[in-house]
C-alpha positions in Angstrom: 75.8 51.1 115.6 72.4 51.4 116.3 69.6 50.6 113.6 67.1 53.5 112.7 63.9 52.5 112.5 62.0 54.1 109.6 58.5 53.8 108.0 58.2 52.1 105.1 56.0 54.6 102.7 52.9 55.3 104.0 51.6 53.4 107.1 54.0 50.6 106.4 56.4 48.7 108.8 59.8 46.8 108.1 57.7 43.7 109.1 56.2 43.9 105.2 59.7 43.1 103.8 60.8 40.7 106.3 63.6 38.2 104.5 63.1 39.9 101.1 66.9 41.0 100.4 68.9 41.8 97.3 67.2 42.8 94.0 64.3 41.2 95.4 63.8 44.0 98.0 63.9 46.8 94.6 61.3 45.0 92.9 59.0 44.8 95.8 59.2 48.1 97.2 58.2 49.5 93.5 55.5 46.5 92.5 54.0 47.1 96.4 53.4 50.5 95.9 52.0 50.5 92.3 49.3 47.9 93.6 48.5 49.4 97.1 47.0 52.3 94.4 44.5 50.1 92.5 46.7 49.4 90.1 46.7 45.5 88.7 50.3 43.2 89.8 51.6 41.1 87.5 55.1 38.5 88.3 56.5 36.8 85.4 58.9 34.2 85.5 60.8 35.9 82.4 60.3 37.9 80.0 57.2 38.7 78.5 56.9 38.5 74.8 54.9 42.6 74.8 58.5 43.5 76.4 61.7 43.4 76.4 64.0 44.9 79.4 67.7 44.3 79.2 68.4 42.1 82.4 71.6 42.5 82.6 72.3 38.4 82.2 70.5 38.5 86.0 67.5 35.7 86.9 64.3 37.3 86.4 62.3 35.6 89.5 60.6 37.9 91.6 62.1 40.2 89.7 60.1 41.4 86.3 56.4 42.4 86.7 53.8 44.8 85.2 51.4 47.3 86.6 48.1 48.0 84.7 45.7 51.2 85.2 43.0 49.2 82.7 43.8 51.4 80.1 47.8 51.4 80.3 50.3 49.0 81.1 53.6 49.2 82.3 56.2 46.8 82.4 58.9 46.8 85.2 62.5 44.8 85.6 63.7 45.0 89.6 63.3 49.1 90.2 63.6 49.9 86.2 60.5 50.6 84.2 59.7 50.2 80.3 60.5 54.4 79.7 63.9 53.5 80.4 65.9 52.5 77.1 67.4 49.2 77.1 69.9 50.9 74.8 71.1 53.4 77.8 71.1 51.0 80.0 74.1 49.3 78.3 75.9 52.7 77.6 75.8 52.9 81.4 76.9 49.8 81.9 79.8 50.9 80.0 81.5 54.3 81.9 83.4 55.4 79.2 80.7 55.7 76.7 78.8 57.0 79.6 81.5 59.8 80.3 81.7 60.2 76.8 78.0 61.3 76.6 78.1 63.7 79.9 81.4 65.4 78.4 79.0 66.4 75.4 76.7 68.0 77.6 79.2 69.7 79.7 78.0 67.5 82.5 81.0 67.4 85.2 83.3 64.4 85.0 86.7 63.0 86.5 89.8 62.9 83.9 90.2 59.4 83.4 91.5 57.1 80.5 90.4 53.2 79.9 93.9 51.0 79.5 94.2 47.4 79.3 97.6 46.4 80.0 99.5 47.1 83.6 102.3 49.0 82.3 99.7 51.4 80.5 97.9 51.8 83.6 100.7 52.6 85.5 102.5 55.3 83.0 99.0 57.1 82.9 98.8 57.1 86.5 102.3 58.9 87.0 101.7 61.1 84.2 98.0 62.6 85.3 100.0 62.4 88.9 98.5 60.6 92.5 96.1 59.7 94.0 94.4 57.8 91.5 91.4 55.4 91.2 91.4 52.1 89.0 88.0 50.5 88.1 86.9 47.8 85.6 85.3 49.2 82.6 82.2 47.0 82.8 82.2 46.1 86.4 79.2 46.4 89.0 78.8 46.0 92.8 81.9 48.3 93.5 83.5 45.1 92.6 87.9 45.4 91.5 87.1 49.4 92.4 90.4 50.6 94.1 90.7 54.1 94.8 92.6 56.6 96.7 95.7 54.8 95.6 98.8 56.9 96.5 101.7 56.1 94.8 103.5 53.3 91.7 104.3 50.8 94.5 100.6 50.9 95.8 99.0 50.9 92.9 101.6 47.5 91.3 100.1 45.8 94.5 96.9 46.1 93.6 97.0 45.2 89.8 98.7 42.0 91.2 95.6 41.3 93.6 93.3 42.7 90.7 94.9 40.1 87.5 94.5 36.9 90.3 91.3 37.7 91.3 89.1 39.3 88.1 89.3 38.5 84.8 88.3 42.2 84.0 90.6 43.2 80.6 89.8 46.7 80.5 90.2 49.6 83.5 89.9 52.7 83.8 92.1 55.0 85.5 90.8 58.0 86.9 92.3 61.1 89.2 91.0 60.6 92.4 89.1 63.4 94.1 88.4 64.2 97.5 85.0 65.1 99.2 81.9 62.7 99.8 80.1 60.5 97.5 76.9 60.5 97.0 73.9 58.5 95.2 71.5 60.4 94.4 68.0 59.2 92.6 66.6 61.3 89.7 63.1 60.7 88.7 62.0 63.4 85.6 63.7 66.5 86.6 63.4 66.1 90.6 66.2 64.2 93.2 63.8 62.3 95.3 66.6 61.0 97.7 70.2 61.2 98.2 72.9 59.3 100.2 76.0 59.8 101.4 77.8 56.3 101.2 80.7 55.8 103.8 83.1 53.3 103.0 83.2 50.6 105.3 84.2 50.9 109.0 84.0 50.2 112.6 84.5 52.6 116.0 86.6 51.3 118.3 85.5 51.1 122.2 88.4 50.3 123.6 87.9 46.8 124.4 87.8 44.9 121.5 89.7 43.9 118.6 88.8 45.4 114.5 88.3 42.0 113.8 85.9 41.9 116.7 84.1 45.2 116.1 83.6 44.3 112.5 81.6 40.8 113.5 78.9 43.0 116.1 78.7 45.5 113.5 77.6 42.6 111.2 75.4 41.8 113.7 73.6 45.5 113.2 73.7 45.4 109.6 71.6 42.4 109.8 68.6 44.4 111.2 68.4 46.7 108.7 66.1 45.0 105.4 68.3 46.6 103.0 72.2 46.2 105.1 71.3 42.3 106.1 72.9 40.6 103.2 75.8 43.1 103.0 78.3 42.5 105.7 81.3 43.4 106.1 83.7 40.7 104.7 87.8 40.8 106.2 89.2 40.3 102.9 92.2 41.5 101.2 91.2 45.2 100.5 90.3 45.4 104.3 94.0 43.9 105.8 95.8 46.2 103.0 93.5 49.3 104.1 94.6 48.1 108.0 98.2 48.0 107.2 98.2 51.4 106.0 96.9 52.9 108.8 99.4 50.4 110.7 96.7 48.1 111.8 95.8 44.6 111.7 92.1 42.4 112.3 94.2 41.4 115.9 94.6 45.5 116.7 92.4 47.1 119.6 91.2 50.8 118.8 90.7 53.8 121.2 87.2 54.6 122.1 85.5 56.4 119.8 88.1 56.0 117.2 86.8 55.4 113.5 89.1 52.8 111.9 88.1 52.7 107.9 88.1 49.0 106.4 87.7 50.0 102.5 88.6 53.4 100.3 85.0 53.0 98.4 82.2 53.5 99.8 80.1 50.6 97.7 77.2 49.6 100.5 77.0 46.0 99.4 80.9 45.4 100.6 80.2 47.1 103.9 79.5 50.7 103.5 77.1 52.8 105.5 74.6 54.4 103.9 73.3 57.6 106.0 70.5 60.0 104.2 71.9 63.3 102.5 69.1 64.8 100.4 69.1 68.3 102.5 72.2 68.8 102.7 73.0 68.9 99.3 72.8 71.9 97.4 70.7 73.2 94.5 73.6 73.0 92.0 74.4 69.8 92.9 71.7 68.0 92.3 70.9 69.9 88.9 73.8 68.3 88.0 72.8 65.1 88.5 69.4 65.9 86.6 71.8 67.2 83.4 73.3 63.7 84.3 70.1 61.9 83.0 69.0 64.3 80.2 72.6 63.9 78.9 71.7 60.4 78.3 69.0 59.2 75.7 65.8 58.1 77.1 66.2 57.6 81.1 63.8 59.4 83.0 64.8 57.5 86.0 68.1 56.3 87.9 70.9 56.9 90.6 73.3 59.4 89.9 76.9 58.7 91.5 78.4 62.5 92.3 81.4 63.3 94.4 80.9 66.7 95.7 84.1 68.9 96.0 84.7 69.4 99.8 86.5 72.9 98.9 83.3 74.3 97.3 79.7 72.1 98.1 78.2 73.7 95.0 80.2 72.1 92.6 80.8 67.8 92.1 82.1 65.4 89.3 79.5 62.6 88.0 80.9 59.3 88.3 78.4 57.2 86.8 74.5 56.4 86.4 72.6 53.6 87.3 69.3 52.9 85.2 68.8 50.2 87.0 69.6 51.5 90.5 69.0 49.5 94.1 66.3 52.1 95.7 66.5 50.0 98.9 69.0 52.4 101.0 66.7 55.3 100.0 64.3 53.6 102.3 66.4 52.2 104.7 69.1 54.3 105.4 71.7 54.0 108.7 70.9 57.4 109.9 68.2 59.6 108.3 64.3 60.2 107.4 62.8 57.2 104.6 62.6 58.6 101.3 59.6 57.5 99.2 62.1 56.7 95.9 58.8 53.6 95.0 56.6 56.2 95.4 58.0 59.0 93.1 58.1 55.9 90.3 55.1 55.3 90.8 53.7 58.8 90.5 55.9 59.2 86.9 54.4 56.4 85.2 51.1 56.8 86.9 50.3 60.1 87.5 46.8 59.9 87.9 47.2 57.7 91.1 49.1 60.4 93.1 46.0 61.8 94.6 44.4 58.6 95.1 43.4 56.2 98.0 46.2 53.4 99.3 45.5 50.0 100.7 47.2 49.1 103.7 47.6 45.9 102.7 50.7 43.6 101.5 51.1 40.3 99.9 52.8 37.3 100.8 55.9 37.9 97.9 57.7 35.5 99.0 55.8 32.3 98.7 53.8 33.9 95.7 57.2 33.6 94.0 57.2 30.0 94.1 55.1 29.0 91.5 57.5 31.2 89.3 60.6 30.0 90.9 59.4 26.1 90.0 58.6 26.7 86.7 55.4 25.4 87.3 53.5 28.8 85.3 54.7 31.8 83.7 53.1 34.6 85.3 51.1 35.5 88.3 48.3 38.0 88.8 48.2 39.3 92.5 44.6 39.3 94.1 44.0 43.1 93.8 44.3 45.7 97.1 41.1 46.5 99.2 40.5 49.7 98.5 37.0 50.0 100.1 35.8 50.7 103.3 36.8 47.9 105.6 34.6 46.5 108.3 36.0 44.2 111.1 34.0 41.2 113.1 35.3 39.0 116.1 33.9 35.8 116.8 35.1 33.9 120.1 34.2 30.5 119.7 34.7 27.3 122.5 34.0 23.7 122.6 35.5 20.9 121.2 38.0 22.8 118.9 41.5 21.6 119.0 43.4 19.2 116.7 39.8 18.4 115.1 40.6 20.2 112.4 38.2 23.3 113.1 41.1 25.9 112.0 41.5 24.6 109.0 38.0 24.7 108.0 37.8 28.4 109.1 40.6 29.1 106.8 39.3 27.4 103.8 35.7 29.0 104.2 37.2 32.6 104.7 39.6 32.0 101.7 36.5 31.2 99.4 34.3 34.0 100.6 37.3 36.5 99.9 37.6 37.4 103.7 40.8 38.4 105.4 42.0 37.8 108.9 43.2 35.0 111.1 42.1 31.9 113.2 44.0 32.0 116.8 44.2 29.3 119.4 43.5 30.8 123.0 43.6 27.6 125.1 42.5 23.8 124.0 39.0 24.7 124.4 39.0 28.4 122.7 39.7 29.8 119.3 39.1 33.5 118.2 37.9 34.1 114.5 38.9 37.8 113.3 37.2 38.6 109.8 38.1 41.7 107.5 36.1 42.5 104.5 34.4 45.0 102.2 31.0 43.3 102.3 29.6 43.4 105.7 26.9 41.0 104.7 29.6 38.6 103.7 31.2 38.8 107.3 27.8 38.4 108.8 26.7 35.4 106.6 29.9 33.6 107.9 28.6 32.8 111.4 27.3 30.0 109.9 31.1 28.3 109.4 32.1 29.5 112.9 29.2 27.4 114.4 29.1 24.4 112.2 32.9 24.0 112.4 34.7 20.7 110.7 33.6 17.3 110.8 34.9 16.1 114.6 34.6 19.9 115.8 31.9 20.5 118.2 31.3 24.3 118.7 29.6 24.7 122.3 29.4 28.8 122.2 30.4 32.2 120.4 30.3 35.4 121.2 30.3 37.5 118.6 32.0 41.6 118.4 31.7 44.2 115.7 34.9 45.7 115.7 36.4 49.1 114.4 38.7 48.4 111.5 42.3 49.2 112.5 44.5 51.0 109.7 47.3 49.4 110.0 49.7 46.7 107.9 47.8 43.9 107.4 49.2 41.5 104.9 46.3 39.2 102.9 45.1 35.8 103.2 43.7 34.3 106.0 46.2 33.4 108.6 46.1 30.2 111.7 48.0 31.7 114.6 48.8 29.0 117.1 
């Protein structure tokens, strides 16, 4: 498996969200794009008393902020924002309520019934005939989701493996229908993105064992942002999914064969993710926009649809997610980036589509810490430039290392609001590299380079203009060694 590079909005890498997984990653990608526009960042450690957002009993850190225009403000929780209802979030975290809602609208749905006890389950599942799917009520993650089960036998296996292991009461049973699953994200009354989720799987080359294949595909996964915390685990699911196709973790497959580890295609247990939005068709995704307006206030979420493989126009709605992971959207397996932050953005602030972005990022990471330790309860991020940027190179040498001269650079640049980086050439040579909107305040800073710290003694420096290159610059001022 080979990862696909893709850019990251507009004129930004995968380097801006390197080690930022998990909900993380959703907040980020949305917060990032709101504040490359202009708009003012907030992080808050929890909830802010001007608003509530359902959380969903998850830690807030890094992962509830606000965006500000001056005039409006906007509150945010992971890839959610403050139009969406806390009330439909919990109907969606219930399905049956949810399905309950479509069925009023005539939205598309499976034929399904929630049950509690196993001999329920099984007499509904012989009566509305195989294959079926069983799912927790209020589960998340793909997590106790079987489907594809094919007969009594199978599916008494798996309500076994499912009592020992959960301690889910309720499950719905649903008919399980062929074709491809898709997520697809709705924002107002247009899909931004759609993708086809594969369940878990590995190709065989011949050579090596599924057990084998599945640790170097883990090795892929983990250079994709969004696939590197999901790898593929060998659990129970995946050995019973071997056996049926008479294989085991020891088994060797034909090249080119595609051996399937899992029947659902959830991306955080190993699934591929691989970008769909063209190929689906116009009724299609109008169905997962009647999805949303079926539902009281949520101009915003992922749509789960399988589409019927007999006839591409027509699909079944599985469930909605107000609170969706947008990372796949931009980080897909196989496929074009699609700008799921940016179409958030452009709902709740509409007057910033047209506008100017900074090519600029912030350190998340370590701004989170402050947060993390408790130590305040929220944290305004220095705003974008948005200006004109000017560029200036100073290459200063003379008694310069391990005197303490970088440091000094750093501290000066950080209180005259310049960006850039102090490098180490050799022992006796250090290059300055200044960004700013105010030329004057670049040119005033020759001073710094030539009185240097206490023990450093500067002997020369040469000193460039430079043409401001556009590309993904994250602020601060930074000592390269």
């Amino acid at each position: 498996m080979k990862s696909q590079q893709v850019e990251l909005l507009s004129k930004l890498n995968k380097k801006v969200v390197k080690d930022i997984t998990g909900f993380q990653l959703c907040s980020y990608l949305v917060a990032l794009e709101g504040w490359r526009r202009g708009l003012e960042l907030k992080w808050y450690r929890d909830e802010t008393s001007l608003c509530k957002l359902d959380r969903m009993n998850s830690s807030t850190h890094g992962k509830f902020y606000s965006l500000s225009n001056g005039d409006k403000i906007h509150y945010f929780f992971r890839s959610r924002g403050d139009k969406v209802a806390n009330k439909t979030v919990k109907i969606c975290q219930d399905k049956e309520q949810t399905k309950a809602y479509l069925a009023k609208s005539n939205v598309p749905i499976p034929l399904g019934k929630t049950l509690e006890t196993d001999e329920d389950i099984v007499h509904y599942a012989n009566e509305i005939g195989y294959p079926v799917i069983v799912k927790p009520l209020n589960g998340s993650m793909g997590k106790g989701v079987y489907t594809n089960i094919a007969n009594e036998s199978e599916l008494k296996d798996i309500l076994k493996e499912l009592r020992s292991k959960y301690s889910y009461s309720q499950y719905i049973v649903e008919k399980h229908y062929d074709g491809n699953e898709y997520r697809i994200y709705v924002v107002g009354d247009k899909v931004i993105g759609a993708t086809n989720r594969i369940p878990a799987n590995v190709t065989g080359d011949g050579i090596h064992t599924v057990e084998k294949l599945i640790e170097m595909k883990n090795e892929e996964r983990k250079k994709n942002p969004y696939l590197a915390p999901k790898p593929i685990k060998a659990d129970y699911e995946v050995t019973y999914m071997l056996e049926r196709a008479g294989y085991t973790l020891n088994s060797v497959p034909e090249k080119d064969e595609q051996v399937f580890l899992r029947e659902k295609s959830n991306l955080s247990s190993g699934g591929d993710p691989i970008e769909a939005t063209d190929e689906l068709t116009d009724e299609v995704k109008q169905i997962a926009v009647d999805a949303l307006k079926a539902l009281p206030s949520i101009p915003h979420a992922g749509v789960d649809i399988i589409v019927d493989p007999k006839d591409n126009r027509k699909g079944v709605v599985l469930e909605a997610n107000g609170t969706a992971e947008i990372g796949f959207h931009l980080f897909p397996l196989k496929g074009k980036a699609r700008d799921v932050p940016g179409a958030i953005i452009d709902y709740y602030f509409p007057e910033t589509v047209e506008g100017k972005k900074s090519t600029f990022y912030f350190d998340y990471l370590s701004l989170l810490e402050p947060l993390k330790k408790y130590a305040v309860d929220e944290i305004k991020v220095t705003g974008a430039p948005m200006k004109d940027l000017y560029a200036k190179k100073y290459t200063v040498s003379g008694k310069l290392n391990r005197v303490g001269y970088m440091t000094y650079i750093k501290r000066k640049a950080l209180n005259s609001n310049l960006f850039g980086y102090v490098k180490k050439i050799n022992g006796n040579t250090m290059e300055v590299y200044l960004i700013s909107e105010n030329q004057e305040a670049m040119d005033n800073f020759k001073k710094f380079v030539k009185k240097g710290s206490k023990k450093s003694v500067v002997e020369n420096i040469e000193e460039q203009d430079v043409t401001y290159s556009n590309k993904p610059r994250k602020t601060g001022f930074l000592i390269l060694t």
